[in-house]
N, C-alpha and C positions, 0 to 999 in steps of 0.2 A: 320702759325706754321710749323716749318719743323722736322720731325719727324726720327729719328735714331733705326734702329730694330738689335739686336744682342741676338745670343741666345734665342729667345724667349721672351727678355725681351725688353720693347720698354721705350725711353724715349725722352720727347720732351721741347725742349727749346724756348723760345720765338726768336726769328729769323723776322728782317725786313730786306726786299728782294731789292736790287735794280735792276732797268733794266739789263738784260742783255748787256754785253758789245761781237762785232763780230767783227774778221777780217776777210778779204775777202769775197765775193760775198753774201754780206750782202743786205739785204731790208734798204730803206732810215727810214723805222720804227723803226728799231734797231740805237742802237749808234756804230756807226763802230770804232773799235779804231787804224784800221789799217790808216786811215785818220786825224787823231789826232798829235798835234806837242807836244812834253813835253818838258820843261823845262829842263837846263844840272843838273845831281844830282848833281855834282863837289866831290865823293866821291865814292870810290869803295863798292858797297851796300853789299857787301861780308865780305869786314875784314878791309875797315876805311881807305887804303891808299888815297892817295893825287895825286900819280903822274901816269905821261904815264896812263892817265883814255881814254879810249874806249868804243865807245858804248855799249850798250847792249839792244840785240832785247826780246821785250816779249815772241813772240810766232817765234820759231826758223826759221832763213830765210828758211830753204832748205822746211818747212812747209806752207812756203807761208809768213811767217810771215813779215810786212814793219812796222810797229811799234815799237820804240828804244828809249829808255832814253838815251839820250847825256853822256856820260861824266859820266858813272856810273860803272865802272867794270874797274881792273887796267888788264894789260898783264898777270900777273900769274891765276888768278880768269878765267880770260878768255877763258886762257888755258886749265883749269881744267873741265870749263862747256862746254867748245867748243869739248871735248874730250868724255864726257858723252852725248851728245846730237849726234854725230857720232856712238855709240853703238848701238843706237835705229838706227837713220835715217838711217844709214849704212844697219843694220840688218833685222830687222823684218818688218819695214815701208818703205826699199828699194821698192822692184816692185810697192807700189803701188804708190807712188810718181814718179816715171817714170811714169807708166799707167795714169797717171794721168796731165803727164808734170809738174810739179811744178818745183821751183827755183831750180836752184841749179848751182853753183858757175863754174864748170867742165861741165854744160849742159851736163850731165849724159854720160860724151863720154866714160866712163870706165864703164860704164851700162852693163848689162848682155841684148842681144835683144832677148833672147830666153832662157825658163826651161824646165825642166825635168818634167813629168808629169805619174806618174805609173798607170796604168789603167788592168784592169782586161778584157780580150775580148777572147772569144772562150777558157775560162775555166784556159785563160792560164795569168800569172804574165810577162806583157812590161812595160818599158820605153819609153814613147814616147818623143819628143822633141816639145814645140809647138811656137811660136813665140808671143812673151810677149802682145801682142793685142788680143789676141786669147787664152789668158789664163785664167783660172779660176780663180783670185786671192784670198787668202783666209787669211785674218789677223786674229791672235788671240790674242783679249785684256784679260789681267788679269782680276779677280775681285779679289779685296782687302776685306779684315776684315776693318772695322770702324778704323779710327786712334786709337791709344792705349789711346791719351788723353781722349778721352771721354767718351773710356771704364774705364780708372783706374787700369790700368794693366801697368807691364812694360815687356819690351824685346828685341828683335833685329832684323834688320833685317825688312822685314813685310809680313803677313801673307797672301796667296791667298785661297779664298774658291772654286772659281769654273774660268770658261775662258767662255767668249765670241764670237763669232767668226765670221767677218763680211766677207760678199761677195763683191770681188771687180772687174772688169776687167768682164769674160765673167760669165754666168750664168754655172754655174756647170751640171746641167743636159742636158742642150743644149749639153754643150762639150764633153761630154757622150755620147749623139746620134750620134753625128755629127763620131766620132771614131769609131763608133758599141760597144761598151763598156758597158760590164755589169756591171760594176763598175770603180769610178774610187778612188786615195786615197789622199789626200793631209792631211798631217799628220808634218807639223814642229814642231809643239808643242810652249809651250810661250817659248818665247826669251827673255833674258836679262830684267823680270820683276823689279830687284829692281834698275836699271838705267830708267826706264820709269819712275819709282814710285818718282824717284828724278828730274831726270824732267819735267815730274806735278808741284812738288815742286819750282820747277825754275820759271817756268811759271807762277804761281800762285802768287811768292813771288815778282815776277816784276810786277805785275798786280795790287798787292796791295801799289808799291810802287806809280806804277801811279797813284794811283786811290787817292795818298793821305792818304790813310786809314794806312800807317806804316811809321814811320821816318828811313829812312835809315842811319841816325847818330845811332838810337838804334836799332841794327842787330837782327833780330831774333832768335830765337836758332833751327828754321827750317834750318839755315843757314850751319852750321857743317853738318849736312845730304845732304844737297845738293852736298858740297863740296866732299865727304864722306869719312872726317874727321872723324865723329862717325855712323857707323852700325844701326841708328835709326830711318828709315824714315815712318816705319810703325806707331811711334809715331805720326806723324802729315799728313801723307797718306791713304786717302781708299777709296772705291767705297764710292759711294752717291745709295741709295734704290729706288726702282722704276722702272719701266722698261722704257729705252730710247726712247726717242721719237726725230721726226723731226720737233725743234723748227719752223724755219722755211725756206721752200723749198731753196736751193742754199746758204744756211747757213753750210761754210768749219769747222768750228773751233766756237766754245762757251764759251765764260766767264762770271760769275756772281759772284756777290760779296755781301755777305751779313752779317749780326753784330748782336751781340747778346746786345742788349743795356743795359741789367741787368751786364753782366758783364766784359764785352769788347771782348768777343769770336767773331774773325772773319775768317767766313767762305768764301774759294773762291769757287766756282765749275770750274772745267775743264773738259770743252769733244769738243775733239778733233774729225774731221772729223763725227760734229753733222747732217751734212747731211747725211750720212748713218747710224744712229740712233744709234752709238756707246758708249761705256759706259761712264758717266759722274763720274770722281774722285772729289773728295772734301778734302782739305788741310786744317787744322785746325792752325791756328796762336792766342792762348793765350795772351790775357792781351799788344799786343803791337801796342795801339790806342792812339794817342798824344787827350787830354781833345780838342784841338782845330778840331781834325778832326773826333774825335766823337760828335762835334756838327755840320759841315760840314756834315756826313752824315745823321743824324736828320734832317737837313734841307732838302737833295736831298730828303729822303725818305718823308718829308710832302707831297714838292712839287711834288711827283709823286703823291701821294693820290689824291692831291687835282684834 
């Protein structure tokens, strides 16, 4: 039973779960889908063209991501999510994707090797400079309100209730001592939340195409927000409830895919950089389950039972 809490008022849908799906630095126990060959869609999963179709990666390269539907996204589409996935990566997920080495296409040679780091020492307001290894890094994830779907509300846009805020690079108080500092301030604030929120969205909507679980001949209407054609990603974007945990050790990135079999509601989860116990969002995709691949997953989810 997976349970949704808003306002006070809690409501729970029957929900069967399937394994989690990981990329990279995955355990042989998990289903790694960074490892996985798919099939070419032969169809832009975006808006139905035909031609000049280009891959498209599930979980974005500069994330690590090596897993790609053949043949699924034409030059425009690609454009457009290749530009929105630049907002994020560029921005807020910058330092720690260098800190981190991950992919990235430029091998970060236009990287920043060193930040500004304000610190409070002898009563008095510096700027220090310190070099990107040695830095405190500090991300801050949104937390979302529940998609709107499954509140019953409509709106725009989507709503954040509180942020996150994970530790990356060196440990904060160390860097503190190590300066003489009686305080130190890292304070960016969330960046570019509702392009993350659509990205989720990206992620999740390629996840379920692999997975089979959505025909990419019948587009979602997640799809228009992604693009951000229409202002509404909070309709099918939000935190998932609970506090984050670390699925398991050396696990980058998290996906889960789950179905409401009373009425074809399916749920993906996304949490990104699951090894450092970050927040898992959850994508709601309404009623677009082909009869053939709602018994396809009836069958996976026996078969895990059994």
């Amino acid at each position: 039973m997976m349970t949704f809490t808003s306002k006070g008022k809690t409501s729970q849908e029957p929900v069967t779960l399937r394994a989690p799906v990981v990329v990279e630095r995955s355990s042989q126990r998990i289903s790694d889908i960074a490892r996985r060959q798919f099939d070419s869609i032969g169809i832009c999963i975006y808006c139905g063209n035909k031609d000049q179709l280009t891959r498209e990666h599930i979980i974005p390269f500069a994330l690590n991501g090596t897993a790609v539907l053949p043949a699924a996204s034409c030059k425009c589409c690609a454009t457009i999510t290749g530009q929105l996935e630049n907002i994020v990566l560029r921005g807020p997920l910058r330092p720690v994707r260098v800190f981190l080495k991950m992919r990235s296409r430029s091998r970060h040679s236009n990287a920043p090797k060193s930040l500004p780091l304000r610190i409070v020492r002898n009563k008095k307001d510096e700027t220090v400079l310190l070099p990107l290894e040695d830095y405190p890094i500090l991300v801050h994830f949104p937390v979302f309100s529940h998609p709107r779907f499954i509140r019953g509300v409509s709106g725009t846009g989507i709503e954040m209730t509180g942020v996150n805020s994970i530790s990356f690079g060196q440990n904060p108080q160390i860097v503190g001592k190590k300066l003489g500092a009686q305080k130190i301030i890292i304070n960016e604030g969330i960046q570019h939340p509702v392009a993350l929120a659509r990205m989720i969205g990206k992620i999740a909507y390629c996840t379920a195409i692999a997975e089979g679980q959505i025909d990419p001949a019948q587009r979602s209407e997640i799809v228009s927000s992604i693009l951000g054609k229409q202002d509404d990603i909070g309709q099918w974007v939000g935190t998932v409830d609970g506090p984050s945990a670390k699925y398991e050790p050396g696990t980058l990135h998290r996906i889960a895919v789950a179905r409401n079999l009373d009425n074809g509601t399916l749920l993906v989860e996304v949490q990104l950089f699951a090894d450092a116990a970050a927040p898992t969002y959850g994508v709601i995709f309404p009623s677009t389950i082909t009869k053939g691949a709602a018994s396809n997953f009836q069958e996976n989810s026996n078969a895990q039972q059994d």
